[in-house]
C-alpha positions in Angstrom: 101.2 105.9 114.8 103.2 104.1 118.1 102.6 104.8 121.5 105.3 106.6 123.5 105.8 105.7 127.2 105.2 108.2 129.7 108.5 109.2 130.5 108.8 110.4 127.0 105.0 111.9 127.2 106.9 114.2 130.3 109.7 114.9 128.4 107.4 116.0 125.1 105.3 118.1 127.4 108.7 119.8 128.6 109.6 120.7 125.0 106.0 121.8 124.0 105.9 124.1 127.1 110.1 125.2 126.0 108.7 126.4 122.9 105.5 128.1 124.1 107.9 130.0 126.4 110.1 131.1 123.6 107.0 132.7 121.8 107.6 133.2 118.1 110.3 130.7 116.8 112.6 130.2 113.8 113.7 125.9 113.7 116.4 125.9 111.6 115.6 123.0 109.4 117.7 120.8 107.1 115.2 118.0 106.9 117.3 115.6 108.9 115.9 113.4 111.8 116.1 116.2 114.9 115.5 119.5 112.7 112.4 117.9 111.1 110.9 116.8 114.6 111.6 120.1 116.1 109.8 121.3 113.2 107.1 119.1 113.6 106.7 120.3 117.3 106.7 124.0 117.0 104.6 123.6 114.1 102.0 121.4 116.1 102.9 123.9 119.5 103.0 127.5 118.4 100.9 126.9 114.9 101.9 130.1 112.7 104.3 131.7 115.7 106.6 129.0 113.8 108.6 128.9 110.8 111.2 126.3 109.5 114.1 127.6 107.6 116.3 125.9 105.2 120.1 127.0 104.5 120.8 126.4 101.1 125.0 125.9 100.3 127.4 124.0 98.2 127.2 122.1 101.2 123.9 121.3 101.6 122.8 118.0 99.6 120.2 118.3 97.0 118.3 114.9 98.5 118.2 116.3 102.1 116.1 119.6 100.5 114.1 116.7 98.7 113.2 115.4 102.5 113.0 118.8 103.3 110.7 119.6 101.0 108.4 116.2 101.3 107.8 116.9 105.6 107.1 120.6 105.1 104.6 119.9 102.1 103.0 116.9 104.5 102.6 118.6 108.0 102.0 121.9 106.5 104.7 123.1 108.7 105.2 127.1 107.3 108.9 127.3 105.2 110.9 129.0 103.7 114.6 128.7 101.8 117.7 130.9 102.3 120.9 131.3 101.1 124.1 131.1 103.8 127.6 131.9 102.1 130.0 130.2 104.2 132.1 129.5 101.2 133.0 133.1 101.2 134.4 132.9 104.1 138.6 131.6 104.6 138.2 130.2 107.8 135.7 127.4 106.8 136.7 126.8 103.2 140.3 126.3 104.6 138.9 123.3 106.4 140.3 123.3 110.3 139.1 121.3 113.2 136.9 124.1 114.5 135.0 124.6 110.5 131.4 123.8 112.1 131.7 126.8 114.0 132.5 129.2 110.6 129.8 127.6 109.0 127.3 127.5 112.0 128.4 131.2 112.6 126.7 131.9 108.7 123.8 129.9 109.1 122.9 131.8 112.9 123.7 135.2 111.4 121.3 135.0 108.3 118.7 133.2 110.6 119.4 136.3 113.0 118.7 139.0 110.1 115.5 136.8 109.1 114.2 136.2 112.6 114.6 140.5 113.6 113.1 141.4 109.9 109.9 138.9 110.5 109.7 139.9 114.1 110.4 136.5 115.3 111.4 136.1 119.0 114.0 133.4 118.9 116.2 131.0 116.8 115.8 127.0 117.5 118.2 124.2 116.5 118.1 120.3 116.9 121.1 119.6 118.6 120.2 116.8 121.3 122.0 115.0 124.5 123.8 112.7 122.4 125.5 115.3 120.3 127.3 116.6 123.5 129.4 113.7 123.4 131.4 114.2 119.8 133.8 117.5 119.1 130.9 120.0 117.7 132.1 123.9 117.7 129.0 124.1 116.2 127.6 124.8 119.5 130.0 127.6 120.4 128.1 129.7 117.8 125.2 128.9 119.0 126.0 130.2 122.4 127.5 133.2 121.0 124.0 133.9 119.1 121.9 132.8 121.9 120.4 130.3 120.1 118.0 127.8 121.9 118.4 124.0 122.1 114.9 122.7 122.8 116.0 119.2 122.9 118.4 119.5 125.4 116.2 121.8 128.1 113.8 118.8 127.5 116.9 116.1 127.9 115.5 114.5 125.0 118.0 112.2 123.2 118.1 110.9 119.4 116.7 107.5 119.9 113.7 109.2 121.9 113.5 112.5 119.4 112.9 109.1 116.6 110.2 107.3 119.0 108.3 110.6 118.6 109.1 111.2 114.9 107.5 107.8 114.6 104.3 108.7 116.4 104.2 111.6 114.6 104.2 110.0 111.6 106.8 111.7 110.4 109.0 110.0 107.2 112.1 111.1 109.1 112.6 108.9 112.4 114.4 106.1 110.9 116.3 108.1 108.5 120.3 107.4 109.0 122.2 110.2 110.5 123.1 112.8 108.2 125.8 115.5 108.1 127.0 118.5 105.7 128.6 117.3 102.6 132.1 119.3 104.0 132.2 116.4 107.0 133.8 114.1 104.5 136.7 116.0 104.3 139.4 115.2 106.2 140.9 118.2 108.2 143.4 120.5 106.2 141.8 119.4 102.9 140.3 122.8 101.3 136.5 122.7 100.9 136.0 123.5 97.8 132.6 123.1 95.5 134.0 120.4 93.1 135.0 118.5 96.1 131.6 118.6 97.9 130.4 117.5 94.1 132.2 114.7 93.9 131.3 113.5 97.5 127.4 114.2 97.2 127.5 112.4 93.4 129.5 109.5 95.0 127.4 108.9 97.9 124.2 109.2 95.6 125.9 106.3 94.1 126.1 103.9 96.9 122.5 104.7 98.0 122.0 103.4 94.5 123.9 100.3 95.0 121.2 99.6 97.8 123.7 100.5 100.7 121.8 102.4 103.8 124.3 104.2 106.0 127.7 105.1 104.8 130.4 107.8 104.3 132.6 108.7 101.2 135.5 110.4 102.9 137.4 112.8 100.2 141.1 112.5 100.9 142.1 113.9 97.7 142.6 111.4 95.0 141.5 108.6 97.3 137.8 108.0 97.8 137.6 106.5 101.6 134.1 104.8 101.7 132.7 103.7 105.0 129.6 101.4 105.3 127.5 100.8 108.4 128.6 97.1 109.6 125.6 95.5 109.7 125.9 96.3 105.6 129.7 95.8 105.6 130.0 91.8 104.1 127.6 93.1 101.6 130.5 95.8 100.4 133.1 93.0 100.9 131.7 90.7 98.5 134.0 90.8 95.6 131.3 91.6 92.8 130.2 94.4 95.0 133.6 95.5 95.3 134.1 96.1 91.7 130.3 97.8 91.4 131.5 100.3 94.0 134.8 101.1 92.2 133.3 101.3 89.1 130.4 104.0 90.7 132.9 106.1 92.6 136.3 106.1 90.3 135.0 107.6 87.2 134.3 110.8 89.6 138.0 111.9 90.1 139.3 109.8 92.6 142.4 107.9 91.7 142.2 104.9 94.4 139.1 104.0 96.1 139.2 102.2 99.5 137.0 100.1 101.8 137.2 100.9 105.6 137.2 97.9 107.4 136.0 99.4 110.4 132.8 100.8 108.9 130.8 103.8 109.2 131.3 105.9 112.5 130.0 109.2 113.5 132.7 111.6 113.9 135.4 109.6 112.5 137.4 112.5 111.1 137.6 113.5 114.8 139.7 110.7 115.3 142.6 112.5 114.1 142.2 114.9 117.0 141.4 112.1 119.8 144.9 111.0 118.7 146.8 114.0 119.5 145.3 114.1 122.7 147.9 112.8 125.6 146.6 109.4 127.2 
């Protein structure tokens, strides 16, 4: 367990007394670094008046319900699967710059039939102050479902929500940042089940190869792979090269690539940021 400085003792007190004011809460919970702490903390806060809930999807990768699975089982945190069909729907598996918000939209309805059927008094997600910098619709929906944001009533941020996964003890807080397997998809490019199958099985692939944080961007028959660049002279070297074509090719991809900028959060976004006048 680490210590946490006091400022981040105020602001842990803020979300513990957030939650307690909420009264019976659903977290939704995909195992990732925010989701499992705000977890953790209605778990620890509101003791059964919590639940965690899982979406389970095309989109949803098998080794994040692993996680999932591994922090609910260890904190004894109360949880449950369901099922959320965004693929059913045109809007998302079309794939536009606004998709987060059609699948967001799926995940806060089912958690809204669950959370009225269990007699649960709100819905909680882990979005924090640094995700208000990137392009999320995702928090349009949850607006428009009243959803609450914990972190950010707290102004807790992701390198502070980690400090206290750490003194938690929780096998989450250095986890890389994680996103739905339909990210890697360019804008435009329909989401489709074989796609998100290729793009999970690929980035099993270079976990295996001993790579940390990456991306495999699916632009069709081109696999775009992005790796952290603390990690990136590692993908460079020539032998490596060759490993990583010989992982990802056999998949379905045609041509596989090597960004030489490296993994970036949000850099499908990019795309947009261009269009924008300067």
């Amino acid at each position: 367990m680490s210590a946490i400085s006091p400022e981040l003792q105020e602001k842990e007190a803020a979300l513990q007394a957030g939650l307690r004011l909420a009264g019976r809460v659903l977290v939704a919970f995909s195992g990732g670094v925010d989701s499992s702490y705000l977890a953790y903390a209605a778990r620890q806060t509101l003791g059964d008046g919590a639940l965690a809930v899982t979406a389970v999807s095309a989109s949803y990768p098998d080794s994040h319900r692993k996680i999932a699975e591994k922090v609910v089982g260890d904190f004894d945190i109360p949880h449950r699967f369901v099922a959320t069909h965004e693929m059913d729907r045109e809007d998302y598996r079309a794939n536009p710059p606004d998709r987060c918000y059609f699948c967001k939209n799926e995940l806060f309805e089912v958690l809204g039939r669950l959370r009225d059927a269990e007699g649960f008094a709100a819905v909680a997600y882990g979005v924090n102050t640094d995700d208000l910098g990137d392009f999320r619709p995702g928090h349009r929906a949850a607006d428009e479902h009243k959803v609450l944001s914990p972190f950010l009533d707290a102004k807790l941020g992701k390198e502070e929500i980690r400090s206290l996964s750490r003194a938690a003890g929780l096998p989450t807080a250095d986890l890389p940042s994680s996103a739905c397997l339909a990210s890697r998809l360019p804008y435009g490019i329909r989401v489709t089940p074989e796609r998100l199958k290729q793009v999970e099985e690929g980035e099993e692939r270079l976990r295996a190869l001993g790579f940390r944080q990456f991306r495999l961007r699916h632009h069709g028959m081109q696999a775009r792979v992005e790796i952290d660049p603390t990690e990136l002279s590692r993908a460079l070297d020539p032998a490596m090269a060759r490993r990583i074509v010989a992982a990802i090719k056999p998949l379905g991809f045609r041509f596989v690539s090597l960004d030489l900028e490296g993994y970036r959060s949000g850099a499908l976004n990019e795309v947009l940021d261009a269009g924008k006048p300067s």
